[in-house]
C-alpha positions, 0 to 999 in steps of 0.5 A, a space after each residue: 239113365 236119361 228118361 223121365 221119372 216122377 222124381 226128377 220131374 218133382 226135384 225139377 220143379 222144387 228147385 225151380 219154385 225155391 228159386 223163384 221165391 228166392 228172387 221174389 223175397 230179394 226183390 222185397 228186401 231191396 224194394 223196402 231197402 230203397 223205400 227207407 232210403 227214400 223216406 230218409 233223403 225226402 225228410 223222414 228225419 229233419 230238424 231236431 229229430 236228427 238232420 245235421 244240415 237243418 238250421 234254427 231260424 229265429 224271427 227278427 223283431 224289426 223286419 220280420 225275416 227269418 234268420 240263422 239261429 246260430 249266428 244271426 246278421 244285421 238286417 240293415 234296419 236302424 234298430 235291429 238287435 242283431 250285430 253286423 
């Protein structure tokens, strides 16, 4: 009832091998899960190419500094084209 055969020993042994590719196909999910995460939060995806906190700069003529294209500031210059 108790004793050792060929059979129990393989059905042992199969089962301890499905389990131990199952862990090792897990971790790979998870592995490949935080490496696009990863990839994402670092600027996989940034400016036009989807990223809603990327902002347009535009180029003031006068001083040369870089401003928001959506709603660009004086820059203090006399003669820039920028309001306020």
């Amino acid at each position: 009832m108790f004793g050792f055969s060929l059979t129990k020993l393989l059905f042992t042994a199969a089962v301890i091998v499905l389990i131990w590719y199952g862990f090792k196909w897990l971790r790979r999910v998870q592995d490949e899960r935080e490496r696009q995460d990863r990839e994402r939060l670092k600027g996989g995806s940034t400016g036009p190419r989807g990223d809603p906190d990327a902002e347009t700069m535009i180029k003031c003529p006068t001083c040369g500094t870089y401003l928001a294209a959506g709603a660009p500031k004086s820059c203090g210059q006399p003669d820039c084209p920028y309001p306020g």
